[in-house]
C-alpha positions as CSV (number, residue, x, y, z in Angstrom):
1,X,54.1,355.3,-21.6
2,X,52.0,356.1,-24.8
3,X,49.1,354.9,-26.1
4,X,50.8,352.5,-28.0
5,X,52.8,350.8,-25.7
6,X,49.8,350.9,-23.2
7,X,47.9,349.1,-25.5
8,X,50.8,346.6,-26.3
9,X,51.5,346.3,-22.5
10,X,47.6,345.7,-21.8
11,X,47.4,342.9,-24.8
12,X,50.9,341.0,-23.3
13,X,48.8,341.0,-20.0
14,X,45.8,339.6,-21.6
15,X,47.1,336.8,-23.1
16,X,49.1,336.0,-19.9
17,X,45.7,336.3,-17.5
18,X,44.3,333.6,-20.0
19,X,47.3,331.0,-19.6
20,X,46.3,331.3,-16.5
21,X,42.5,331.2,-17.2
22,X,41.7,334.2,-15.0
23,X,38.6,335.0,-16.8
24,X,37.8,338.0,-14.8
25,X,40.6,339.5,-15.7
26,X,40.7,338.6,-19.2
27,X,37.4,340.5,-19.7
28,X,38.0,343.7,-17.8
29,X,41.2,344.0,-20.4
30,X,39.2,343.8,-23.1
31,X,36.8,346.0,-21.9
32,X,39.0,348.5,-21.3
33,X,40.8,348.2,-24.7
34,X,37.1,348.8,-26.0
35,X,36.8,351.6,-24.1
36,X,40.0,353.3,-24.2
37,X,39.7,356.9,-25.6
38,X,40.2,356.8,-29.9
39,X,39.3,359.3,-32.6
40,X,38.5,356.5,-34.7
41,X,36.8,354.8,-31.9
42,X,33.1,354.8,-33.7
43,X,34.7,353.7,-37.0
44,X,36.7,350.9,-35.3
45,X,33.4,349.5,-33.8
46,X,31.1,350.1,-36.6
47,X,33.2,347.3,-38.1
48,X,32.3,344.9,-35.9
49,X,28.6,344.9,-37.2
50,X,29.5,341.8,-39.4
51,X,30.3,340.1,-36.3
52,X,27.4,341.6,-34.0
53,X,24.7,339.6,-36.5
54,X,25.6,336.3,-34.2
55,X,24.0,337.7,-31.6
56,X,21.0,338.2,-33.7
57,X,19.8,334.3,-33.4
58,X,20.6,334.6,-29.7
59,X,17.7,337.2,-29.3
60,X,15.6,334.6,-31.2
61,X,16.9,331.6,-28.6
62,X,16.2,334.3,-25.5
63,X,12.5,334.7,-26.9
64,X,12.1,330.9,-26.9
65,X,13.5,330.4,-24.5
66,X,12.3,333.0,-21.6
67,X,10.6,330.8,-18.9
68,X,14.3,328.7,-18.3
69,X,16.0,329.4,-15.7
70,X,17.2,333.1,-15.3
71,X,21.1,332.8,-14.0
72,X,21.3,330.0,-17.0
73,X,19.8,332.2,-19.3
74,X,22.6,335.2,-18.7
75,X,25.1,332.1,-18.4
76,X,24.5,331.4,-21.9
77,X,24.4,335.1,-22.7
78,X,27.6,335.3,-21.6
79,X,29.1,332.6,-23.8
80,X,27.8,334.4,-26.9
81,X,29.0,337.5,-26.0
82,X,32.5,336.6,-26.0
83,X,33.7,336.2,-29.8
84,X,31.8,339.8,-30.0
85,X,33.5,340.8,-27.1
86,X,37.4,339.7,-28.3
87,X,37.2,340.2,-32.0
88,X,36.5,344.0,-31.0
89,X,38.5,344.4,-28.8
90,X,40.9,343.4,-31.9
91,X,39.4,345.7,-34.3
92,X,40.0,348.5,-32.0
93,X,43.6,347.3,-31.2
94,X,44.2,347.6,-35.2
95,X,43.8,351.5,-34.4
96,X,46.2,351.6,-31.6
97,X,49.3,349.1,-32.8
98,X,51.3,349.3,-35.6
99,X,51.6,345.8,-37.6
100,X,54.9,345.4,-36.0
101,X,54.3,346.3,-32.5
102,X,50.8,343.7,-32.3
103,X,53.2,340.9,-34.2
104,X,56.2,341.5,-31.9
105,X,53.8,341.6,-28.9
106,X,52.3,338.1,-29.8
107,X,55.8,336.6,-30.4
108,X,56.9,337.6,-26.8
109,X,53.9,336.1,-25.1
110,X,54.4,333.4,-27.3
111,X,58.3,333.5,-25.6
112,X,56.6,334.1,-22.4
113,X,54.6,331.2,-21.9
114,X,56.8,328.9,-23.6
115,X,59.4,329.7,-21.0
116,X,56.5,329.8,-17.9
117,X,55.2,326.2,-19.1
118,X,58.6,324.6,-19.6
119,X,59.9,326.1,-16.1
120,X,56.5,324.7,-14.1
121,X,56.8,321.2,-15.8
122,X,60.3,320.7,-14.8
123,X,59.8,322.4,-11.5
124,X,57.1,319.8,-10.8
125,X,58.1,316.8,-12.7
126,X,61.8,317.1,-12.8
127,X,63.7,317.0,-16.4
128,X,61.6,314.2,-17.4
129,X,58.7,316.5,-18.2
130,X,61.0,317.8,-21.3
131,X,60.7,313.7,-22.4
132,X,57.4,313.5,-21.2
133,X,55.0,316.5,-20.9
134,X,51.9,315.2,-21.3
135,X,52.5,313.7,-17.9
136,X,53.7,317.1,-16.8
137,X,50.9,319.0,-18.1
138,X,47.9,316.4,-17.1
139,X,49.5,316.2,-13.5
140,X,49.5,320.2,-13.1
141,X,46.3,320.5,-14.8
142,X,47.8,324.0,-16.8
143,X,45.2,325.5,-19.0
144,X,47.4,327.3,-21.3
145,X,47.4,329.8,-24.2
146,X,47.4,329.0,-28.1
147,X,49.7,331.9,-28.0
148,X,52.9,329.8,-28.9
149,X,51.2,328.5,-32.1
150,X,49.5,331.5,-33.0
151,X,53.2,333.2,-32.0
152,X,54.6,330.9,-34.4
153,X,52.4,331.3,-37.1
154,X,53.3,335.0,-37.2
155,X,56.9,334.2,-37.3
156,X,56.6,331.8,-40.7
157,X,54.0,333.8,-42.5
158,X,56.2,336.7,-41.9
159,X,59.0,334.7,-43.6
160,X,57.0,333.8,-46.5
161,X,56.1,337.3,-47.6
162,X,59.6,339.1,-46.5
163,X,58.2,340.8,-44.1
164,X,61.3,341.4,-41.5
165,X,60.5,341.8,-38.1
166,X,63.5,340.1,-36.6
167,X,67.0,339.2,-38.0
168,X,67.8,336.1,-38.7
169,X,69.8,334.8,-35.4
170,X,66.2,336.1,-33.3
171,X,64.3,334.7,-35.9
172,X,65.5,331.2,-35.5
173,X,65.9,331.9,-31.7
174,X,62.2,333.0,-31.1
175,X,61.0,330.5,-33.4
176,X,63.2,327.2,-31.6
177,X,61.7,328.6,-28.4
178,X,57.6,328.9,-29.8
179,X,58.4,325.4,-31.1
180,X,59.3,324.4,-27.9
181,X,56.3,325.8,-26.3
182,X,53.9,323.9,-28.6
183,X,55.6,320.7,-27.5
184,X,55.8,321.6,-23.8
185,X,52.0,322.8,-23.4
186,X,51.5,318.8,-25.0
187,X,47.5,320.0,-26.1
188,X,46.1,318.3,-28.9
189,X,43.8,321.5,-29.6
190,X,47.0,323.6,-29.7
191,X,48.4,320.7,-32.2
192,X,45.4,321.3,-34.2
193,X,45.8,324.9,-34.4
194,X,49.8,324.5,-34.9
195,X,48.8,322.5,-38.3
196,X,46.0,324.6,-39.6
197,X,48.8,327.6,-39.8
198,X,51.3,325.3,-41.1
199,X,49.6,323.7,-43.9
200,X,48.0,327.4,-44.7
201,X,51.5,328.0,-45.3
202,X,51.8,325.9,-48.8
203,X,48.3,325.6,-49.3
204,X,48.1,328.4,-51.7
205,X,51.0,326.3,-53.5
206,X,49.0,323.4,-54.3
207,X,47.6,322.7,-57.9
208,X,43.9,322.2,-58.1
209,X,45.1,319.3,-60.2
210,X,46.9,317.0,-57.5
211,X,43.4,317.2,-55.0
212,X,41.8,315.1,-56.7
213,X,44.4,312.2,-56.1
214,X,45.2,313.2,-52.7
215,X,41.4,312.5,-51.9
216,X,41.0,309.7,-53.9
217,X,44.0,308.4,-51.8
218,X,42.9,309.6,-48.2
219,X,40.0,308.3,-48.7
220,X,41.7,304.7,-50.1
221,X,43.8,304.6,-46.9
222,X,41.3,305.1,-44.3
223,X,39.0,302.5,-46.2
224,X,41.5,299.9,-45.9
225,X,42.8,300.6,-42.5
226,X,42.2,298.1,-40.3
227,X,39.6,299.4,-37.1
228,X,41.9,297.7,-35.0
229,X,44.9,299.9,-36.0
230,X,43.0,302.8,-34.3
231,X,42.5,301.3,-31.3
232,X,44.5,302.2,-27.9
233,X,45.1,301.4,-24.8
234,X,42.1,304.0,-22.4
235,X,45.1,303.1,-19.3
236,X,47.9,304.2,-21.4
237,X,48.4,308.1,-20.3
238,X,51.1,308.8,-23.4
239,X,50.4,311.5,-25.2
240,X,50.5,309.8,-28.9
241,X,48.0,307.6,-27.4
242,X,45.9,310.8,-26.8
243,X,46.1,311.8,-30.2
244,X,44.8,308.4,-31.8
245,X,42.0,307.9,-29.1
246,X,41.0,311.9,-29.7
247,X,38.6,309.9,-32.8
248,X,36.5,307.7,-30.8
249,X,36.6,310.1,-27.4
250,X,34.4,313.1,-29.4
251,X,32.5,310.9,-32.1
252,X,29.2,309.8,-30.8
253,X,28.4,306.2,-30.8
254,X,27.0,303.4,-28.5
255,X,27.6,304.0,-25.1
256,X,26.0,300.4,-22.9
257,X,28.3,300.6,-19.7
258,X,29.4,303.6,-17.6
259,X,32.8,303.3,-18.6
260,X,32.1,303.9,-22.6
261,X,30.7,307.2,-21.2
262,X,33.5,307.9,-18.8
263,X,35.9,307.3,-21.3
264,X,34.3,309.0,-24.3
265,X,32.7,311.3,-22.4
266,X,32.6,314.4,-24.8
267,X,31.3,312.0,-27.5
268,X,28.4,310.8,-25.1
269,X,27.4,314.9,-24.1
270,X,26.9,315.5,-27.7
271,X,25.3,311.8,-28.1
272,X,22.9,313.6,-25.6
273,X,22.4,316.9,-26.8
274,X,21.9,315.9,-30.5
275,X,19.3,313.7,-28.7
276,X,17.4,316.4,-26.6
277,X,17.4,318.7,-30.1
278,X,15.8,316.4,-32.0
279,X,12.7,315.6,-29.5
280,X,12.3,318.4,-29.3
281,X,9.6,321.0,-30.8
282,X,9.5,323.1,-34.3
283,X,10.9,326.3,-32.4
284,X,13.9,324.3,-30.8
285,X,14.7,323.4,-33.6
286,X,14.9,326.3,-35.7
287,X,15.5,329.0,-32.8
288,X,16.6,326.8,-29.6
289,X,16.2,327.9,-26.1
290,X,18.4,330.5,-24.3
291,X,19.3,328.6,-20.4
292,X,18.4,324.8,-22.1
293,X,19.8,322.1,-20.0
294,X,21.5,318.9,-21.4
295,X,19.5,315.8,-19.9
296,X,22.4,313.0,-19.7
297,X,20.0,310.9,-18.2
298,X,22.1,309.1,-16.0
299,X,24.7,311.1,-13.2
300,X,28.5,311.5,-14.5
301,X,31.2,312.8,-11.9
302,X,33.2,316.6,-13.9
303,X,33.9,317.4,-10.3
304,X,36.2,316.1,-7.7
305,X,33.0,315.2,-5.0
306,X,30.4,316.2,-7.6
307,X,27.9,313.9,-10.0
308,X,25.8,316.0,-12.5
309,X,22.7,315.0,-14.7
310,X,21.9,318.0,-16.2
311,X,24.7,319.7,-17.7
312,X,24.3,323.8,-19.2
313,X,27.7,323.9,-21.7
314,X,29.2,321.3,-24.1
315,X,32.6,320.7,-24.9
316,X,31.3,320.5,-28.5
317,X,30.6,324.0,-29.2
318,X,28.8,323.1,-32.6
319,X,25.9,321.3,-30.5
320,X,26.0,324.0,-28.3
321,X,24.9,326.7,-30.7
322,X,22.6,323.9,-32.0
323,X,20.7,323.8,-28.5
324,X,21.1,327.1,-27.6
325,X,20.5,328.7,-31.1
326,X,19.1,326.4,-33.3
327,X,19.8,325.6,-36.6
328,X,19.3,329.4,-36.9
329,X,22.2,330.4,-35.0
330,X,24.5,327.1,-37.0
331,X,23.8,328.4,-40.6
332,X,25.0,332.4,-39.3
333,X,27.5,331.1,-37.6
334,X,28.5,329.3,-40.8
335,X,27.6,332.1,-43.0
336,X,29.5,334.6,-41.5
337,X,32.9,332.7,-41.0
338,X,32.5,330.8,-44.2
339,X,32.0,334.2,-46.3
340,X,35.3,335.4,-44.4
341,X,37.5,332.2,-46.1
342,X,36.3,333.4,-49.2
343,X,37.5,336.3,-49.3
344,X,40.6,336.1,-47.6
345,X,41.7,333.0,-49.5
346,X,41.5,335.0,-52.9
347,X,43.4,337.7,-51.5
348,X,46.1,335.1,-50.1
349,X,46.1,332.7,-53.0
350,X,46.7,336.3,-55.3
351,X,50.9,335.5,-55.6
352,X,50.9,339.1,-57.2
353,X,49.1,341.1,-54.1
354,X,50.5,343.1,-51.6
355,X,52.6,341.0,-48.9
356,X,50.5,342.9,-46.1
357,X,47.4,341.9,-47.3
358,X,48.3,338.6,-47.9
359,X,49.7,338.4,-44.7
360,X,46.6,339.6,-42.6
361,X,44.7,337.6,-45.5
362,X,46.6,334.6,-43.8
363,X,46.1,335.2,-40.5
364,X,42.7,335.5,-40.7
365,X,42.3,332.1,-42.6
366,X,44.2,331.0,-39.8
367,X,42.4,332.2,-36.9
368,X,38.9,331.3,-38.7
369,X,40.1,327.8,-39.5
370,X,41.5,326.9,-36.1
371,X,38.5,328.1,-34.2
372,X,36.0,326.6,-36.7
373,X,37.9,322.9,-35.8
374,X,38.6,324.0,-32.4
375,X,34.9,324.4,-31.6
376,X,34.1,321.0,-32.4
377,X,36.4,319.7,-28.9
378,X,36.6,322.8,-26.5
379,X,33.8,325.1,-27.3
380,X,36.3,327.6,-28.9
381,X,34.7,330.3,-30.1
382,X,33.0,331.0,-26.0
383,X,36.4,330.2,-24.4
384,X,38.6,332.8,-23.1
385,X,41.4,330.8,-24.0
386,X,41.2,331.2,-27.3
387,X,40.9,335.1,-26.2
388,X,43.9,335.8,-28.3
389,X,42.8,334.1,-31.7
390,X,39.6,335.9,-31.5
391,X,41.3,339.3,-30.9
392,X,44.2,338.3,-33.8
393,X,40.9,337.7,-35.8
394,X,39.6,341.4,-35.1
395,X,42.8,342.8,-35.4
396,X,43.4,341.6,-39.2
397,X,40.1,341.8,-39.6
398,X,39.8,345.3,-39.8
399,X,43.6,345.8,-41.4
400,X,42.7,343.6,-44.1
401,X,39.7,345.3,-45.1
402,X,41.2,348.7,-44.5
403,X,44.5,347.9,-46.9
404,X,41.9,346.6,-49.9
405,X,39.9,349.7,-49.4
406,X,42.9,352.1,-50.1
407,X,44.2,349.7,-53.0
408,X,40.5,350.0,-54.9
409,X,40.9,353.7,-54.1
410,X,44.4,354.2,-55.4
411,X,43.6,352.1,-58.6
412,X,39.9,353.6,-59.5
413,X,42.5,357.1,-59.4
414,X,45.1,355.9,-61.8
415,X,42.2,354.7,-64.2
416,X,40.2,358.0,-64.0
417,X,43.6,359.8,-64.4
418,X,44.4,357.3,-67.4
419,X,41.4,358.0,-69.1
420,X,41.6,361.8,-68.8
421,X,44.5,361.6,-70.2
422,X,43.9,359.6,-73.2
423,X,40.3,362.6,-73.4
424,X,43.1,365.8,-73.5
């Protein structure tokens, strides 16, 4: 086994660890793709500077933050280390794995998991659960991947730029089974990420001039939508009824009996945590506190035997930098993934660039896009779930910048060999 397939056997083993959510394994993977012997190794990791500035206001929240307690404090130390952690272990991957091998790799776990979910939900639930998988997936309590999605995602884009990794009796094969696996895992977060790729897909052919009416008609709609219409039944376990209730389960509202909390519960924790920010001094605010605890003030069971008050981690991963970070760590956070759409999107929405560029370009939107909305339900960006978005991040990351680099190079030579010419 070479380098190459070790590192393509070691990433297929990653990704199926975190379906599983064995987080100890997950890690030691990536730590080991970090330090896996590399000529380039120095180079690889020097471009992950851009990403190492978010643990800048986490410094800032550990100085604030000192006297809390110390196994909270590395807790959260932890958390922020992970999107550092995965989106190098990424970068160096891009020096390892050819475009085709790390694209083919993701479309197998993709087949993989699709197959391993399917198989446990009928195995447990009969061949209803292909009818009914939320059921399937709730009763089991599976954690899951994005890797179908993600695996799917690779498989259109691909398409859209001509770029042929498969013919076209696989491509439809792998593609009707990565399909299936989006439906079988029955998430909404991986429905979420599903339709950030696909509308990325013919965003780039929409004129500036229809967004206008398009907004102007969203915003028409949900003005004269009727409350009521968004209302479901909390006892109703379908997953459609999921979806719709997903609105007033994470926004933050009033909360007067214990089962408004119990049922929006993530809504209520943020309810909280915005709460404890805002009482709290000049330096929480603007640098946070490293090892904070959330005060819910009254005690909520998130165990089977166990009632907590205090909680350390939000499901809103937003508020959690907020607490943790303050609005310090927000506007970096913000800074640094907002500054990446920029200049990816003019590099995707450039129908005369290089389909490899493009196509990294569009990956990386993707990946950004997904985690930025992600991190609003599940914490995403300090969730080794989401392992694999943050390391497809990295790895076009670093291919995306390293394809532009070698275009500016190639055509600041044609120009200087232009204009000598035209001097002789």
């Amino acid at each position: 086994m070479n380098k190459q397939q070790l590192t393509s056997f070691l990433l297929l083993m990653l990704i199926l660890a975190s379906f599983f959510h064995v987080q100890p394994v997950v890690l030691g993977i990536a730590i080991v793709i970090i330090a896996m012997p590399l000529n380039q190794q120095l180079a690889a990791i020097k471009m992950a500077r851009l990403f190492a500035l978010l643990q800048l206001p986490v410094i800032f929240g550990l100085v604030v933050g000192y006297e809390n307690n110390t196994y909270l404090i590395f807790k959260d130390f932890y958390y922020f280390s992970i999107p550092l952690l995965f989106i190098t272990a990424g970068i160096v991957m891009a020096c390892r794995l050819t475009v085709d091998q790390f694209l083919k790799t993701i479309v197998l776990a993709g087949v993989i998991t699709s197959f391993v979910v399917t198989g446990i939900s009928i195995s447990y639930m009969g061949l209803g659960a292909l009818t009914d998988p939320y059921s399937a997936h709730y009763a089991i309590g599976i954690v899951g991947t994005p890797v179908p999605p993600l695996a799917l995602a690779c498989l259109l884009i691909c398409r859209k730029f001509n770029i042929k990794l498969y013919t076209r009796i696989w491509f439809n094969a792998l593609t009707a089974i990565n399909v299936l696996g989006v439906y079988m895992f029955a998430s909404r977060t991986y429905l979420i990420i599903t339709l950030c790729f696909l509308m990325l897909l013919v965003a780039d052919k929409i004129k500036r001039l229809w967004i206008p009416p398009v907004v102007l008609s969203l915003v028409i709609i949900f003005t004269l939508l009727p409350l009521d219409a968004l209302k479901v039944n909390s006892n109703s376990g379908t997953f459609v009824n999921k979806i719709l209730g997903s609105f007033s389960e994470v926004s933050i509202g009033q909360y007067n009996t214990e089962q408004d909390i119990n049922i929006k519960y993530r809504g209520y924790e943020s309810f909280m945590a915005l709460k404890g920010y805002t009482e709290g001094g000049m330096k929480d605010w603007v640098f946070g506190g490293l090892g904070k605890l959330i005060d819910l003030k009254t005690f909520v069971r998130l165990g089977e035997d166990t009632d907590f008050q205090y909680i350390p981690v939000l499901h809103n991963g937003w508020l959690y930098i907020l607490v943790k970070t303050g609005a310090v760590g927000v506007l970096l956070y913000a800074s640094v993934f907002f500054s990446l759409i920029v200049i990816n999107w003019r590099r995707y929405a450039d129908a005369s660039g290089r389909p490899v560029i493009r196509l990294f370009a569009a990956l990386t939107l993707g990946c950004i896009i997904s985690l930025l909305l992600t991190n609003y339900i599940v914490t995403a960006f300090f969730n080794v779930e989401m392992s694999v978005l943050m390391i497809t991040l990295g790895y076009s990351y670093l291919n995306f910048h390293a394809l532009v680099f070698r275009l500016k190079s190639r055509q600041e030579t044609q120009e200087i060999k232009y204009e000598q010419a035209i001097a002789y």
